[in-house]
ROSE-613846 format. One line per 4 residues: number of its first residue (from 1); for each residue x, y, z of N, C-alpha, C, O. Coordinates in steps of 0.001 Angstrom, whole numbers, plus 500000, padded with zeros to 6 digits. Layout:
BEGIN
NUM) X:Y:Z:X:Y:Z:X:Y:Z:X:Y:Z; ... .
This chain:
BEGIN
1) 544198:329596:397244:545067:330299:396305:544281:330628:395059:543321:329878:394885; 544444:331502:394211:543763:331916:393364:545120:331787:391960:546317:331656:392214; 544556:331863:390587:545678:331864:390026:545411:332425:388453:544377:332024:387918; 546179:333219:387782:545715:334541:386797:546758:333530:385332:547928:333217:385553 .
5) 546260:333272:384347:547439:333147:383516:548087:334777:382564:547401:335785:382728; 548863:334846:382004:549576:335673:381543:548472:336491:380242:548437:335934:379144; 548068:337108:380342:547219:337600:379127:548388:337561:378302:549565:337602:378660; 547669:337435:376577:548413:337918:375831:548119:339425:375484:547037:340012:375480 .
9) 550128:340164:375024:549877:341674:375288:549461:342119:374069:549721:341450:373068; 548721:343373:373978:548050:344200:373127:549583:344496:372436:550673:344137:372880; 549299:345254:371227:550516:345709:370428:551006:347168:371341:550180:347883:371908; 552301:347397:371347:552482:348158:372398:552756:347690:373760:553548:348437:374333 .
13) 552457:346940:374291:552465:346564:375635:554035:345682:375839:554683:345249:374885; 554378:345567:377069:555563:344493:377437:555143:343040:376871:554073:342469:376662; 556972:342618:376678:556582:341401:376310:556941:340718:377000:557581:339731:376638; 556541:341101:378863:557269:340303:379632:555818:338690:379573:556017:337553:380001 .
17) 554982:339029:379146:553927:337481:378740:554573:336397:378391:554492:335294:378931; 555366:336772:377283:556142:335857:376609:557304:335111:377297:557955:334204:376778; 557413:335433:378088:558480:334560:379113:557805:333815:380630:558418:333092:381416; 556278:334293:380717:555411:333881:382268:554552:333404:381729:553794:333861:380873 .
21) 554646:331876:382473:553520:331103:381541:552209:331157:382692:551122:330690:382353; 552386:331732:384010:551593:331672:384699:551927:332257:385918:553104:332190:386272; 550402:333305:387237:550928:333685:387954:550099:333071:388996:548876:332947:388931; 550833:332705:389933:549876:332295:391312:550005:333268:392388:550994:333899:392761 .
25) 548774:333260:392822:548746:334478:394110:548145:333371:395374:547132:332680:395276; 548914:333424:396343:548737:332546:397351:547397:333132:398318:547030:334303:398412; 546751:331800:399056:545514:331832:399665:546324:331794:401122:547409:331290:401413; 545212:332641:402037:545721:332791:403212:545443:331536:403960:544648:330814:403360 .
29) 545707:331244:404668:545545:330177:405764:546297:330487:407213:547386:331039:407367; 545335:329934:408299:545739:329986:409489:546698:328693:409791:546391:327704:409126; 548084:328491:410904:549084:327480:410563:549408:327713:411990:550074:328713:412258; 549006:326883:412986:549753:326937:414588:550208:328794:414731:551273:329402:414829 .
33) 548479:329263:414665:548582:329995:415618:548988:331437:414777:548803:332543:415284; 549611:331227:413322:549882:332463:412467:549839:332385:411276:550145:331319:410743; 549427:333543:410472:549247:333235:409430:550274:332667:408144:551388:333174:408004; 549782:331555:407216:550526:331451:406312:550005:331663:404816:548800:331492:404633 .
37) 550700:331973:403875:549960:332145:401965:550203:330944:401481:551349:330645:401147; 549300:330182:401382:549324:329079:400083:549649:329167:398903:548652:329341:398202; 550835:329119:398183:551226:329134:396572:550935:328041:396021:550235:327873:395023; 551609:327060:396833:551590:325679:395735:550530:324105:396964:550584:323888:398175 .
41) 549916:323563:396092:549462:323426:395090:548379:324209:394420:547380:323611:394820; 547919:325256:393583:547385:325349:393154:546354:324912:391801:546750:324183:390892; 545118:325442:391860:544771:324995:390488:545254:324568:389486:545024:323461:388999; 545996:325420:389056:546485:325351:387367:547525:325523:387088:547946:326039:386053 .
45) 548547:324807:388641:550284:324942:388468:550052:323922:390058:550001:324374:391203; 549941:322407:389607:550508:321334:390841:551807:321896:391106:551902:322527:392158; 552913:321792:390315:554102:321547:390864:554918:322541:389975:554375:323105:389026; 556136:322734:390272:556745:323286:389858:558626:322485:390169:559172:322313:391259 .
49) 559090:322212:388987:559973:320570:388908:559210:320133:390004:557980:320124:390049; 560458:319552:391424:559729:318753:391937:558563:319338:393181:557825:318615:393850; 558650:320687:393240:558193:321487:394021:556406:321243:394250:555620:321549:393353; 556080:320825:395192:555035:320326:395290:554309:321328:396247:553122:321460:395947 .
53) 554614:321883:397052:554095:322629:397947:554498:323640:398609:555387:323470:399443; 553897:325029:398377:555070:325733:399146:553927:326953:399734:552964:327468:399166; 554350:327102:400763:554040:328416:402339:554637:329063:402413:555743:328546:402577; 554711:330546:402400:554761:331412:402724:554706:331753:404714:553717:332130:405342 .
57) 555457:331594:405016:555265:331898:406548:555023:333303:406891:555665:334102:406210; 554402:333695:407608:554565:335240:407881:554365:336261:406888:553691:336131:405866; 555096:337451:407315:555867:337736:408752:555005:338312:409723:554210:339239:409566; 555328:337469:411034:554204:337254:411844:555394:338037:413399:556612:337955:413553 .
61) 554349:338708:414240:555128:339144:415238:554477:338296:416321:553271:338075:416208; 555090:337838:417276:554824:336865:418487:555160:338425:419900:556106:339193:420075; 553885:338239:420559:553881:339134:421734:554700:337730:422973:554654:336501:423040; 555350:338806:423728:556211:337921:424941:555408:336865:425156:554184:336893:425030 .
65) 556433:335380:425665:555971:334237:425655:555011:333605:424380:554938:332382:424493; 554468:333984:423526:554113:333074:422293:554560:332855:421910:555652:333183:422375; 554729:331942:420423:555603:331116:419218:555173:330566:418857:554029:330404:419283; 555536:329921:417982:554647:328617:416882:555004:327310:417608:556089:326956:418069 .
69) 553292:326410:417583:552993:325104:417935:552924:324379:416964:551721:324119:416940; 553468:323757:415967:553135:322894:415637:553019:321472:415626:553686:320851:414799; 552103:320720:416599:552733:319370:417041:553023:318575:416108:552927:318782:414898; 553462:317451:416758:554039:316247:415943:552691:315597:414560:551485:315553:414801 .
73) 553120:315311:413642:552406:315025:412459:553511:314070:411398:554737:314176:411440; 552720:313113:410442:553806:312688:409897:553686:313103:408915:552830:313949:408655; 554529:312619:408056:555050:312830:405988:555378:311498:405998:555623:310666:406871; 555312:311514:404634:555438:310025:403619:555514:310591:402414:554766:311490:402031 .
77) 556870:309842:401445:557097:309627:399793:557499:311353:399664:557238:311802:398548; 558061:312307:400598:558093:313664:400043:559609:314460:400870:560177:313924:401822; 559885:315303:400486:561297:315901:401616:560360:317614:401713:559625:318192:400912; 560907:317991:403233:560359:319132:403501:561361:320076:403428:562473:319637:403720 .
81) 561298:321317:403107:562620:322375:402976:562391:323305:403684:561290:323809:403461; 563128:323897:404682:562606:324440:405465:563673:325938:405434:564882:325756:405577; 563263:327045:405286:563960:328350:404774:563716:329649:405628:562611:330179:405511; 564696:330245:406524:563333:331159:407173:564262:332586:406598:565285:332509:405918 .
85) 563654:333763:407035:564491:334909:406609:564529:335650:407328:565076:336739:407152; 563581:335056:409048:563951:336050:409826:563428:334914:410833:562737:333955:410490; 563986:335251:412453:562886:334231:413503:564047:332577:413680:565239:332296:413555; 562928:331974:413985:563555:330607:414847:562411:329702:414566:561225:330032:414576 .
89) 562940:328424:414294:562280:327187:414300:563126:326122:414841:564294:325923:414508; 562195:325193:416033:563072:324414:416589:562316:322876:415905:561138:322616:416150; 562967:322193:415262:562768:320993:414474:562890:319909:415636:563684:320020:416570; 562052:318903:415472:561886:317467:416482:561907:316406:415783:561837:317118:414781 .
93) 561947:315025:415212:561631:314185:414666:561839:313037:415212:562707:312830:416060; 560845:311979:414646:561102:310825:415229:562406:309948:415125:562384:308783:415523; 563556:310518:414584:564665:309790:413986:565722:310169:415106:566923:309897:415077; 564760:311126:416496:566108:311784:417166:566398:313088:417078:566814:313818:417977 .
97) 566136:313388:415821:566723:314695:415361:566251:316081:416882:565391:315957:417753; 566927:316902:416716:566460:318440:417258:567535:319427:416724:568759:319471:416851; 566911:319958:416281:567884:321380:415242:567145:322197:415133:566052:322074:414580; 567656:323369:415720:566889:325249:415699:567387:324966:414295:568221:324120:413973 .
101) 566517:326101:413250:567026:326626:412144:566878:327818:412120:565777:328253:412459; 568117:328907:411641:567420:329964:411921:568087:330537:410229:568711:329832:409437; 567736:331886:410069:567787:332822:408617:569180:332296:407875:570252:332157:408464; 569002:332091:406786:570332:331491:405749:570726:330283:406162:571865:329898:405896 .
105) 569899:329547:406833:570310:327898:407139:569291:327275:405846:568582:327872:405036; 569476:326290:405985:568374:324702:405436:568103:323803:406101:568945:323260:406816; 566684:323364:406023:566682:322091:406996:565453:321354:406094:564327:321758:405804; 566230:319979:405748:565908:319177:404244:564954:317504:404987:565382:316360:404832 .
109) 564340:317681:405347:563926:316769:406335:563380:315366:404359:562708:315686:403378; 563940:314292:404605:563073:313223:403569:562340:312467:404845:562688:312269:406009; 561257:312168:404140:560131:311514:405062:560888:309945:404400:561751:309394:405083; 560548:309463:403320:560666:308373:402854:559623:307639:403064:558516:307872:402580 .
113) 559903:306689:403807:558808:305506:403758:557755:305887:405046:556684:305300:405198; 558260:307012:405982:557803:307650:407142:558057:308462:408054:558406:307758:409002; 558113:309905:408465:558883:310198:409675:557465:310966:410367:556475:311318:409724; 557641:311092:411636:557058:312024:412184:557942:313452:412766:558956:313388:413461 .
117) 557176:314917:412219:558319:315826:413233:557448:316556:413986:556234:316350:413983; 557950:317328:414578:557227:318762:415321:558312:320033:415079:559540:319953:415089; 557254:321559:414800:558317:322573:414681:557757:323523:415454:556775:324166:415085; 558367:323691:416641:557721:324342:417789:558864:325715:417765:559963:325594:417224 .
121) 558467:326866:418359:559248:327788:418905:560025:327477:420393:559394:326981:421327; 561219:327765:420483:562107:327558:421441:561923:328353:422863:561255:329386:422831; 562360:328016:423831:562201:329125:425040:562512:330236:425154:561869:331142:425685; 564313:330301:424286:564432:331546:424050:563926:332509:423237:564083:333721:423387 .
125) 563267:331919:422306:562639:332552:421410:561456:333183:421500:561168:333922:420559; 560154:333009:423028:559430:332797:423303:559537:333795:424202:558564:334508:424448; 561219:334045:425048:561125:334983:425987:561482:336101:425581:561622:336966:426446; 561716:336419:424330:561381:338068:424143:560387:338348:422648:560243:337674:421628 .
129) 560046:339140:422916:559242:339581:421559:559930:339059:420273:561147:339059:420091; 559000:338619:419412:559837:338273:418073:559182:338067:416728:557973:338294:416705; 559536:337828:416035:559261:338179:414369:559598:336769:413931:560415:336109:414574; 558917:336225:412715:558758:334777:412234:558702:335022:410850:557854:335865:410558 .
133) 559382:334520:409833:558662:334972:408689:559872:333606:407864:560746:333068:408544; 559679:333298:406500:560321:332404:406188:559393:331302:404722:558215:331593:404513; 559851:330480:404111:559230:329094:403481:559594:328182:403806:560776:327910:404016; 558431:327306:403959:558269:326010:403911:557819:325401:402462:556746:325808:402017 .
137) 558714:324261:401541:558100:323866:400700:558216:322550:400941:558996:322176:401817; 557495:321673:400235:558082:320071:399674:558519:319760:398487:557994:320228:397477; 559318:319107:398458:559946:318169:396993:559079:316968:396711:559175:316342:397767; 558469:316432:396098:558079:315378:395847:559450:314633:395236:560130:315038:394293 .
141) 559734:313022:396312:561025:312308:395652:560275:311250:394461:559147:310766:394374; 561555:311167:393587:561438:310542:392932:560508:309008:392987:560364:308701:394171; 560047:308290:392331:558792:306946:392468:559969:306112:392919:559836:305293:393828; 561106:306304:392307:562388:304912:392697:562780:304871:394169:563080:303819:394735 .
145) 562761:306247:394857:563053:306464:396170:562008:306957:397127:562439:307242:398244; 560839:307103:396940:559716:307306:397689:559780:306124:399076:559174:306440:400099; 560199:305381:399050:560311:304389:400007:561675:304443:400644:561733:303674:401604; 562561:304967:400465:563429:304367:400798:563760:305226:402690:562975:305982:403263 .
149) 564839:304851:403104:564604:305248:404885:564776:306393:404875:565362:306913:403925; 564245:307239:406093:564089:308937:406410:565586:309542:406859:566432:308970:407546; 565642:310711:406332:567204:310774:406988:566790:312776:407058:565793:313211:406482; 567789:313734:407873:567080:314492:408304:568890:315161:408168:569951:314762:408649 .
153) 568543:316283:407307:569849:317137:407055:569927:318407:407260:568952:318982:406775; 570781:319212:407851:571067:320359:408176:572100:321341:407673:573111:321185:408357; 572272:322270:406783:573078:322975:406472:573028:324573:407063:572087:325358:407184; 574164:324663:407307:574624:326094:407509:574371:327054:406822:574476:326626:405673 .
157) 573975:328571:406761:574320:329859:405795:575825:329478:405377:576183:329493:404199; 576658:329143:406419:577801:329653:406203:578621:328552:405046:579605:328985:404446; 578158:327189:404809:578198:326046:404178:577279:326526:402544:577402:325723:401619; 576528:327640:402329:575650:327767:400947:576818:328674:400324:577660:329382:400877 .
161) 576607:328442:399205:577301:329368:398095:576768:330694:398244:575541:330740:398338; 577361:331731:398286:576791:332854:397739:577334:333803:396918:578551:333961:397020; 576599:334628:395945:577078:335410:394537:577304:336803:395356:576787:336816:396473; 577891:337786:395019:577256:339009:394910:577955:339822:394045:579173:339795:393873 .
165) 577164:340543:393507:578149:341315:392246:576778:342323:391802:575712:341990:391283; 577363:343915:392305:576769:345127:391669:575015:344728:392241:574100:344583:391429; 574839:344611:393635:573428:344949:394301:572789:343491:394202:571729:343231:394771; 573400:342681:393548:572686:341378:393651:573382:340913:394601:574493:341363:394882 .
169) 572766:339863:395273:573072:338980:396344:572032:337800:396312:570835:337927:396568; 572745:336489:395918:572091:335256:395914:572633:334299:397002:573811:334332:397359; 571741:333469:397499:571949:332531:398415:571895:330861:398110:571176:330040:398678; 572692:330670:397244:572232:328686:396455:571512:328159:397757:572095:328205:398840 .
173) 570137:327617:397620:569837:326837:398661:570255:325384:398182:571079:324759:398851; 569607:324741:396835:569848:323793:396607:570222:323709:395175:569821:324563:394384; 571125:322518:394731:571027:322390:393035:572144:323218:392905:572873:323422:393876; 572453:323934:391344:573124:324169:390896:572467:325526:390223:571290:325583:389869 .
177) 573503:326710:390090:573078:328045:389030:574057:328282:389327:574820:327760:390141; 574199:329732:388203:575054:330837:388078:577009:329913:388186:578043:330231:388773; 576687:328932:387425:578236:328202:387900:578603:327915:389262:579771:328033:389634; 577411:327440:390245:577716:327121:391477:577054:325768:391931:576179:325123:391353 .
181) 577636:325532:393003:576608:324033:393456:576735:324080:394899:577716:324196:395633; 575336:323946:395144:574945:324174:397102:575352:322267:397288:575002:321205:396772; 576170:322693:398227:576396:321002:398837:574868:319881:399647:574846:318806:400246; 573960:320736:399284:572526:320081:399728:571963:318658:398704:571226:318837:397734 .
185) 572369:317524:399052:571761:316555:398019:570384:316907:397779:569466:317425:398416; 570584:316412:396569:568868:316241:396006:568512:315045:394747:569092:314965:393664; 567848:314525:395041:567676:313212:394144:567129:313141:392375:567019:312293:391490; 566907:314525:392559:566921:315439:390937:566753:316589:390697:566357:317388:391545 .
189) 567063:316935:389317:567531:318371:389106:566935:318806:390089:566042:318109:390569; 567229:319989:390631:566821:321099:391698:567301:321913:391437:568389:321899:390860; 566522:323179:391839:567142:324343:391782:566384:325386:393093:565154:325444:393112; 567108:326088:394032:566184:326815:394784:567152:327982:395538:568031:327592:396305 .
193) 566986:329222:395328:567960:330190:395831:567187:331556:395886:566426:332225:395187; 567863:331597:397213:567220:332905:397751:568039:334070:397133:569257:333959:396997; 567248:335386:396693:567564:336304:395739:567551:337739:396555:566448:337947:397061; 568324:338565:396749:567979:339919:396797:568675:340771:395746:569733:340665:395126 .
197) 567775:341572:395777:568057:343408:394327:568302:344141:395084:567591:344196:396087; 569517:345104:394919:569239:346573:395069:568746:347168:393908:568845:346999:392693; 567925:348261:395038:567225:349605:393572:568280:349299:392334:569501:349158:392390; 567436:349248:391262:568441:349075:389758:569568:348176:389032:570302:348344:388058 .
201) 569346:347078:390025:570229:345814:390388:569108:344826:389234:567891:344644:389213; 570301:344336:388332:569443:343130:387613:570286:341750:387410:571515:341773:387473; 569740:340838:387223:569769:339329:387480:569376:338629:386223:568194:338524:385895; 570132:338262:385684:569823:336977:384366:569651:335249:384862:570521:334575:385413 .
205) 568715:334954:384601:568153:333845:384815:568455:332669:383792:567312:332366:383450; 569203:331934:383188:569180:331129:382027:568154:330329:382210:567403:330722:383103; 567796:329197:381612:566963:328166:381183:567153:326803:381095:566583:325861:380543; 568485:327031:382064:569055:325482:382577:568302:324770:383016:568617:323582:383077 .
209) 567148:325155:383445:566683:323867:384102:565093:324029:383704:564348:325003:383816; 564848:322640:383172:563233:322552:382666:562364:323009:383045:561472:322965:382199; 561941:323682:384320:561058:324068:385161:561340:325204:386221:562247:324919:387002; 560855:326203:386370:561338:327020:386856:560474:328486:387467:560067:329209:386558 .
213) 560269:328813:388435:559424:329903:389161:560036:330617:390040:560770:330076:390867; 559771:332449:390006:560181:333169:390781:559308:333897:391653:558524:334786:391319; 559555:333346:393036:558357:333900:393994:558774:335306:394800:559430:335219:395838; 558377:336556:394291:558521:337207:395028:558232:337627:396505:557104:337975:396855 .
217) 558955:337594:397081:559028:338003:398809:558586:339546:399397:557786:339889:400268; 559095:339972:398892:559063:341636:399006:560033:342684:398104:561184:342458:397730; 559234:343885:397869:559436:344590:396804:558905:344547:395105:557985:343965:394530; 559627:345164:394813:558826:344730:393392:559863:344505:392283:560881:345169:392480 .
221) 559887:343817:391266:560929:343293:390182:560224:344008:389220:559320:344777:389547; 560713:343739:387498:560656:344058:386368:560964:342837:385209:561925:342083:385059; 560104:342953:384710:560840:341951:383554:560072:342231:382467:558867:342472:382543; 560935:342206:381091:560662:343168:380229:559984:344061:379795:559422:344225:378712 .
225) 560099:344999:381237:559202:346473:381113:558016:346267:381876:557247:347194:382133; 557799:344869:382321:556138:345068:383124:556359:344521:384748:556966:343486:385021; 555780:345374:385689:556597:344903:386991:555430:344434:387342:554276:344674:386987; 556068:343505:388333:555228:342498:389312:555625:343046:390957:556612:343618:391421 .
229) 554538:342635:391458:554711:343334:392938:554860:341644:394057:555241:340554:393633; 554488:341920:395270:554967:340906:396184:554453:339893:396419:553370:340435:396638; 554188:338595:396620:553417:337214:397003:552784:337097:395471:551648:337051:394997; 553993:337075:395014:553268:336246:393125:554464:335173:393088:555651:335158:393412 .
233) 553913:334647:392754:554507:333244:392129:553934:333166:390853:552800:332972:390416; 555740:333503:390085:555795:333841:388559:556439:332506:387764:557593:332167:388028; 555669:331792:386817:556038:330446:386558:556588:330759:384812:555940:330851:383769; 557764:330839:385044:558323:331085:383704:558071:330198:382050:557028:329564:382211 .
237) 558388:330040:381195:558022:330055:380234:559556:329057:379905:560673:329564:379797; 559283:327704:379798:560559:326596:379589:560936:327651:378433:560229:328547:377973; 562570:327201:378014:563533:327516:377367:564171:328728:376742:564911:328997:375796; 563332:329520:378029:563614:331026:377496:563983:331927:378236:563127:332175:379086 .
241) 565287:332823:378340:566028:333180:379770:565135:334706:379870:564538:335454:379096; 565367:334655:380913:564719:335870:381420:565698:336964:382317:566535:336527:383107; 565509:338312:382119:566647:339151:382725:565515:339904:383750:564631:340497:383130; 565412:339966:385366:564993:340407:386243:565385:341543:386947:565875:341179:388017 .
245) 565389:342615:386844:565300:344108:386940:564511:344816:388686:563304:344638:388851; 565035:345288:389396:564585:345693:390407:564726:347356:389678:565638:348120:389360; 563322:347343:389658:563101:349188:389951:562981:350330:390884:562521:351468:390790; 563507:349694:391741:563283:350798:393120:562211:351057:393493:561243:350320:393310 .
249) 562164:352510:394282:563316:352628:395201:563727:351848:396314:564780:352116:396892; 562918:350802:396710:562967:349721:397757:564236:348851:397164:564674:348913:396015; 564671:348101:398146:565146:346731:397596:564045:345731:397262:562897:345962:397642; 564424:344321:396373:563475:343627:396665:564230:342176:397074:565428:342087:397343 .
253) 563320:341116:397063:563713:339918:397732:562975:338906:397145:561776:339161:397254; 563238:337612:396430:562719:337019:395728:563553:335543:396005:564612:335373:396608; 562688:334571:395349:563448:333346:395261:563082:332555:393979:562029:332756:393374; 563932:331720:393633:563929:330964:391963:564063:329584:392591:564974:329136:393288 .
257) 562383:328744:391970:562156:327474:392382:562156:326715:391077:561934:327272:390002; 562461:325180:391225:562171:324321:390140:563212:323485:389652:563998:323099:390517; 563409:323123:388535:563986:321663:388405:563581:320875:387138:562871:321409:386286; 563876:320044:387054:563073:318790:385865:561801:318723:386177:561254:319148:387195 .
261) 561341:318178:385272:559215:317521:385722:559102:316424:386194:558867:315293:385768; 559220:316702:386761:558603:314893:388127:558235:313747:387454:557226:313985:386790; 558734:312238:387296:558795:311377:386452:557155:311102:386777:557211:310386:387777; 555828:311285:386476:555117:311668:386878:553945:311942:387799:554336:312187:388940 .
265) 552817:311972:387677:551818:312692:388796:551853:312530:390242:552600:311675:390717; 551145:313239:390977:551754:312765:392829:550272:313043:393490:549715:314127:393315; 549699:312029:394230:548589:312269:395029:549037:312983:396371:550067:312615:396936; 548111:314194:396966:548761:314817:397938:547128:314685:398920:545976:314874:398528 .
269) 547556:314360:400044:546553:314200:401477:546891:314874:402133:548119:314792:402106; 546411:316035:403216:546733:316528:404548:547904:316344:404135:548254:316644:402993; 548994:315604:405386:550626:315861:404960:551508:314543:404196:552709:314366:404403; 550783:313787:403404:551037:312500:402607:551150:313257:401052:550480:314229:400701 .
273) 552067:312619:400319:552338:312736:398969:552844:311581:398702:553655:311159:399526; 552534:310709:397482:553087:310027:396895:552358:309835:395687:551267:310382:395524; 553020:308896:394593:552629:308640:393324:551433:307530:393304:550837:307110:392312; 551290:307256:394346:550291:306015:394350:548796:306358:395567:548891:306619:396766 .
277) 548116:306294:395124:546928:306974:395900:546672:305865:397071:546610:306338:398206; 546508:304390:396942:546822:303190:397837:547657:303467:398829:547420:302908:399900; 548607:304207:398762:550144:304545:399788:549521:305634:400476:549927:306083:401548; 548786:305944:400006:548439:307333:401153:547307:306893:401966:547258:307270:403137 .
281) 546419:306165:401504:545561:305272:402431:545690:304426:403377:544850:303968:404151; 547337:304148:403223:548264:303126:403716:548415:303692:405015:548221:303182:406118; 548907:305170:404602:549326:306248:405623:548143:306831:406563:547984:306893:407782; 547558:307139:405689:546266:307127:406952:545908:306408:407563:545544:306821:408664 .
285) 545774:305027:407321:545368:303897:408714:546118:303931:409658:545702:303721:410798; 547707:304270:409327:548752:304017:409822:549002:305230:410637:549159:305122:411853; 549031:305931:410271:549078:307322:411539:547343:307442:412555:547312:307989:413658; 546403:306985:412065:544870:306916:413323:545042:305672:413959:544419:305570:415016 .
289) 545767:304612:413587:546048:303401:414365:547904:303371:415289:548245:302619:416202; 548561:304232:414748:549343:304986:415888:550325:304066:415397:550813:303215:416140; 550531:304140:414629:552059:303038:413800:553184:303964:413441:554328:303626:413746; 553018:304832:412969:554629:305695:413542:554996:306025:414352:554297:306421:415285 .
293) 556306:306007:414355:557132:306184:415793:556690:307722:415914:555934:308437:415256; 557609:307941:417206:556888:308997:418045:558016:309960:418052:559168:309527:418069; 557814:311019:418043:559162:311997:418106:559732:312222:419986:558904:312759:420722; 560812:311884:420479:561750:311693:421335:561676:313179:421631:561843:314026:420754 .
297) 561464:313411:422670:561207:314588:423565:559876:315343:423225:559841:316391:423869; 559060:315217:422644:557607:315339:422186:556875:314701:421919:556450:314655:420764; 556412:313916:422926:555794:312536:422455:554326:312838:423245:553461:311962:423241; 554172:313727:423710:553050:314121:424718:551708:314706:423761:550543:314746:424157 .
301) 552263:315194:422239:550660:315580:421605:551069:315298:420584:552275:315147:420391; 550076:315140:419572:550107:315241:418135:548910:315769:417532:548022:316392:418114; 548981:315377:415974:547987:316552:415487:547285:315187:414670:547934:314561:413832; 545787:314806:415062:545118:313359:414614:544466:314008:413429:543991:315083:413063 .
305) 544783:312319:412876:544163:312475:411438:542885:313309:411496:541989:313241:412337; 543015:314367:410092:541571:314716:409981:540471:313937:409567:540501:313375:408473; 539311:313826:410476:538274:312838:409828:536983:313300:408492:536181:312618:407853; 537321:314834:408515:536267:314953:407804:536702:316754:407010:536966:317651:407810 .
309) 536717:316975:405954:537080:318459:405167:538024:318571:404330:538430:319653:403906; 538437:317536:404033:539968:317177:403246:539326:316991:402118:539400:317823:401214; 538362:315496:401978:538062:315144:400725:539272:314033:400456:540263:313968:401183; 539057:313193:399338:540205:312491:398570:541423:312881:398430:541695:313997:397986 .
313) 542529:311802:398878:543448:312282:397938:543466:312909:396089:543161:312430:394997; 543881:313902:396480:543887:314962:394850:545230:314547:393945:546308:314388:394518; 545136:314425:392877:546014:314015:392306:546658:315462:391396:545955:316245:390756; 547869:315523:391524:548801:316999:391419:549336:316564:389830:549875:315460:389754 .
317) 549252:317120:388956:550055:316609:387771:550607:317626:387393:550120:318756:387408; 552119:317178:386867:553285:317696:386254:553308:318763:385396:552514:318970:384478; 554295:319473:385743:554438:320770:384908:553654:321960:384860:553969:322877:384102 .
């Protein structure tokens, strides 16, 4: 990922600076078989509230019979959010779980003290041509609940709040805005909702919540007079509302991440996060010596520790 901060503007220029404290442009990466954009973690924006990590899936087209492999792997001390906007993901975990997710669902997986999953493409999904596209992020949980047991939640489109009024259309994934609340627990502030504009359609953002980023999906937005185009991750500027403007002629499609600042810093490994760098070392012996359970109907592969290209756990700090 690469990442630009906000110049300050010449006299004359927008003062949309003054509200973006920073922009991230995601790094490509290959991900079971298709491509994904790396936003978070970056350089010079770990997290965003508790938002620790976030992918860009797609949008990827699968020729007859392909789909996404991703075998079984574990998490520790983090919850995975799983968002798609077009396509199929079939979820596995060691707790039992199996749940397709498909466009305007959630699927809130907490690792806790351990889970293993797999997110493979389905048969049906596999037997006709198809399209994939979607986010994956993590929450880093709180230090008080980083341990506590894995539990694996599923919500409906039809269960999320949604706004619409004059070309806007919002989707509450999690948390609370606009006077609403998505029935998705979360163990602190949160905030995460999928956004669409019509051409000339604008959106006020308040400053409810300490932390806060708008990742555009597709199309292009506006904010005070200076537009931003697609795969930016725009990290707003605490306590200052911002009014978001679609200029046409396209629609666009965006989402608003973030929350409080993480009570603080989080070491992140391959797929381990926690506040304690010891716990992730914990986790690595523990997944190459084969100590997590095994996911129930996929127990035939997994994806082994990497031994060598990672480097140290990196330590992600707040805000």
């Amino acid at each position: 990922m690469s990442w630009r901060p906000c110049p300050d503007p010449l006299p004359g220029d927008a003062r949309a600076c003054d509200l973006i404290d920073t922009i991230v442009v995601p790094r490509t990466r290959d991900l079971g078989g298709f491509e994904v954009g790396r936003v978070l973690p970056a350089p010079q924006q770990g997290m965003v509230g508790p938002f620790i990590f976030f992918d860009h899936l797609g949008p990827a087209e699968f020729a007859l019979h392909e789909g996404m492999d991703i075998r079984p792997h574990p998490h520790i001390n983090l919850a995975t959010v799983t968002y798609l906007f077009d396509g199929e993901i079939m979820h596995r975990d060691s707790l039992g779980t199996e749940q397709a997710i498909h466009p305007g669902a959630v699927n809130w997986m907490s690792a806790g003290r351990g889970i293993v999953h797999s997110e493979r493409s389905s048969g049906a999904f596999r037997a006709r041509q198809s399209r994939m596209f979607g986010l994956q992020t993590w929450v880093a949980l709180p230090a008080d609940h980083e341990e506590d047991a894995p539990f694996f939640s599923h919500t409906g489109k039809d269960k999320l709040p949604v706004i619409e009024d004059h070309g806007v259309f919002v989707r509450l994934v999690a948390g609370a805005a606009w006077g609403r609340q998505s029935p998705v627990a979360t163990l602190t502030d949160t905030v995460y909702a999928d956004i669409a504009l019509d051409a000339g359609a604008r959106l006020s953002i308040d400053a409810e919540h300490e932390e806060r980023g708008l990742y555009i999906v597709a199309g292009t937005i506006e904010i005070d007079g200076q537009q931003f185009g697609p795969e930016q991750l725009l990290v707003l500027r605490p306590d200052k509302a911002v009014t978001v403007t679609n200029p046409g002629p396209a629609s666009a499609r965006l989402v608003l991440i973030g929350g409080e600042t993480m009570d603080g810093p989080r070491y992140i490994w391959w797929n381990f996060v926690s506040s304690r760098k010891e716990r992730i070392e914990q986790a690595q012996a523990e997944w190459k010596a084969a100590r997590f359970d095994s996911v129930p109907g996929d127990a035939d592969e997994f994806i082994p520790l990497p031994d060598s290209g990672i480097g140290a756990p990196r330590q992600i700090r707040t805000g």
